[in-house]
C-alpha positions as CSV (number, residue, x, y, z in Angstrom):
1,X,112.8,62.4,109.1
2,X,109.1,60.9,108.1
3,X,109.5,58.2,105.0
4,X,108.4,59.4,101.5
5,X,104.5,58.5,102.6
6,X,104.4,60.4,105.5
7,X,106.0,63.9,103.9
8,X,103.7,67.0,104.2
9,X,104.1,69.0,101.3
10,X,103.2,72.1,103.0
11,X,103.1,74.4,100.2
12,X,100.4,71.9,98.4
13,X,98.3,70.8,101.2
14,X,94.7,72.4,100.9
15,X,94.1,73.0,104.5
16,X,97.3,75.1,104.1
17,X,96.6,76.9,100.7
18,X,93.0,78.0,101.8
19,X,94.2,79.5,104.8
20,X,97.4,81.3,102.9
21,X,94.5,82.5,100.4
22,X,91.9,83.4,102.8
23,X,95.3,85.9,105.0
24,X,96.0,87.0,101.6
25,X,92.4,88.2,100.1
26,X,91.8,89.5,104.0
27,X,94.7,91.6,104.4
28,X,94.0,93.0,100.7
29,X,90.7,93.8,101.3
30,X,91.5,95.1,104.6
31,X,94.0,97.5,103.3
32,X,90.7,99.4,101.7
33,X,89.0,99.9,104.5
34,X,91.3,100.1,107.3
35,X,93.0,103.6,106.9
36,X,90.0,105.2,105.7
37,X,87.2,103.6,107.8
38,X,89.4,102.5,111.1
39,X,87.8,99.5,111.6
40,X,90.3,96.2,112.1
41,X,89.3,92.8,110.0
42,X,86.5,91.4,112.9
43,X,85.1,94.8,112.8
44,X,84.3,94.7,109.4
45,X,83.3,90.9,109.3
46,X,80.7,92.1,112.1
47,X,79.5,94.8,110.1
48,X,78.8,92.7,107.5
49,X,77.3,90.2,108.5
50,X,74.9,92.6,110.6
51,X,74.6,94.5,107.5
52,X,73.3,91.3,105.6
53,X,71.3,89.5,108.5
54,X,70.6,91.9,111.0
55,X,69.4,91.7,113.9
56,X,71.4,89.0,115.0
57,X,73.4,88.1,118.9
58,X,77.1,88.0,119.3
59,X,76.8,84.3,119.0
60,X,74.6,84.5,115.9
61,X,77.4,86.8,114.3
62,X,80.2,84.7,115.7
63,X,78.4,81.8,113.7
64,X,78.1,83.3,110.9
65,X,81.7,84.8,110.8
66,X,83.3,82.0,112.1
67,X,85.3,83.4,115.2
68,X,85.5,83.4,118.5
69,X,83.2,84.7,121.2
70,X,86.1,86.6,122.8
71,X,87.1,88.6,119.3
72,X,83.6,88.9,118.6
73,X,82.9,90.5,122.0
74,X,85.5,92.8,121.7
75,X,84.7,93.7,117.8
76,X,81.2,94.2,119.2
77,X,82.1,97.0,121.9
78,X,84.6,98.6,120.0
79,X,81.9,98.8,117.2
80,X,79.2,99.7,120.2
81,X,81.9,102.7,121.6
82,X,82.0,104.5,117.8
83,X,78.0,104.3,117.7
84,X,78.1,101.7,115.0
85,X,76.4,99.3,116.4
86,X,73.4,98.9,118.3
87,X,71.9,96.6,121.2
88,X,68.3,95.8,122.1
89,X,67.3,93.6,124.6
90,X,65.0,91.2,123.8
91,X,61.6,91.9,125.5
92,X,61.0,88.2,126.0
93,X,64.2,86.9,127.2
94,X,66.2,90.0,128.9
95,X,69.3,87.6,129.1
96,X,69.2,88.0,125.1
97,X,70.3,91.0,123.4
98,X,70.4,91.2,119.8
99,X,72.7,93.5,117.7
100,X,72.1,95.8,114.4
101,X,74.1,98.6,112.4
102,X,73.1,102.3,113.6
103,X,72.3,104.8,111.2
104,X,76.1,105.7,111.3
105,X,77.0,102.1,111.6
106,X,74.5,101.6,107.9
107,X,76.2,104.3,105.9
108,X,79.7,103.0,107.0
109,X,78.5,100.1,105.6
110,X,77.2,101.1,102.3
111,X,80.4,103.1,102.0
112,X,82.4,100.1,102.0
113,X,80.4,97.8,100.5
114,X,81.4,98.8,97.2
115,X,85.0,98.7,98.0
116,X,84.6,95.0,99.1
117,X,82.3,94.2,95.9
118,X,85.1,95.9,93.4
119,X,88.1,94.2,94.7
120,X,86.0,90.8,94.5
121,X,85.6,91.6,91.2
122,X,89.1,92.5,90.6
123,X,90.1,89.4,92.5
124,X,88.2,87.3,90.1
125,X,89.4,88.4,86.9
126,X,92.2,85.7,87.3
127,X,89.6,83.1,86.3
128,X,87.0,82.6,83.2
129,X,83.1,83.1,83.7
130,X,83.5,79.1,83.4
131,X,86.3,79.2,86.2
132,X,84.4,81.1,88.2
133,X,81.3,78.7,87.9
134,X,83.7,75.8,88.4
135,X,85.4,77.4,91.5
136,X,81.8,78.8,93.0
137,X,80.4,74.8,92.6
138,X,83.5,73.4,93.9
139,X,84.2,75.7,97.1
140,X,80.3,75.2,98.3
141,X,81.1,71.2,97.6
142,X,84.1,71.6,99.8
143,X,82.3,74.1,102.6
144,X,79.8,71.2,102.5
145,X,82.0,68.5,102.9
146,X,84.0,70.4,105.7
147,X,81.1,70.6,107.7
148,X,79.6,67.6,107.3
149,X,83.3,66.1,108.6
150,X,83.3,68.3,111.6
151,X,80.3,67.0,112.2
152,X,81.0,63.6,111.6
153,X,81.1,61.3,115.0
């Protein structure tokens, strides 16, 4: 049994909490779009972020989602099968392909969109205009912080 120093407090240890909130908000939000739409939680997360930064590679959007290569591939083709997504081959490097919504793939998107954008705003009625500043200022200081720490020799 670890001395009184070295207990975890599981329940209040950030690392812990973000990741219980971030499930929580996921499977909510994925509740709106999952029956209707078909798509599983990568899916989406690759929709969107094509949907914000296309055209961008699978290792672009596996950046910029934070996932794996592997569940990025697979959100890709599955995405690629239903003609939501398109490849293009880059004309200057053929080993680089680069991915964007299709037409069908862009009016998912702006179908769920809104769905997304609501719950947010249903999700943030818990806090104040001033909360919300607060909690905006403090999560970029802590995205910040985390990277720089990963980064960190």
């Amino acid at each position: 049994m670890p001395n009184a120093l070295q207990a975890l407090e599981l329940e209040k240890f950030l690392p812990y909490r973000l990741s219980v909130l971030a499930q929580r908000v996921s499977e909510s939000l994925h509740d709106l779009y999952a029956q209707p739409h078909g798509l599983s939680v990568t899916q989406w997360r690759v929709m969107a972020a094509l949907g914000r930064f296309a055209p961008l590679t699978a290792s672009d959007v596996g950046q910029r989602i934070v996932m794996d290569k592997v569940a990025v591939s697979r959100a890709v083709a599955g995405l690629m099968k239903r003609g939501l997504v398109e490849r293009a081959t880059d004309r200057s490097d053929r080993r680089r392909a680069s991915l964007k919504l299709s037409a069908r793939g862009r009016a998912m998107h702006a179908r769920i969109v809104p769905l997304a954008l609501d719950y947010e705003a249903r999700l943030y009625k818990a806090l104040s205009p001033d909360e919300r500043r607060s909690f905006d200022a403090l999560s970029d200081r802590l995205f910040a912080h985390a990277q720089a720490l990963r980064e960190a020799p």
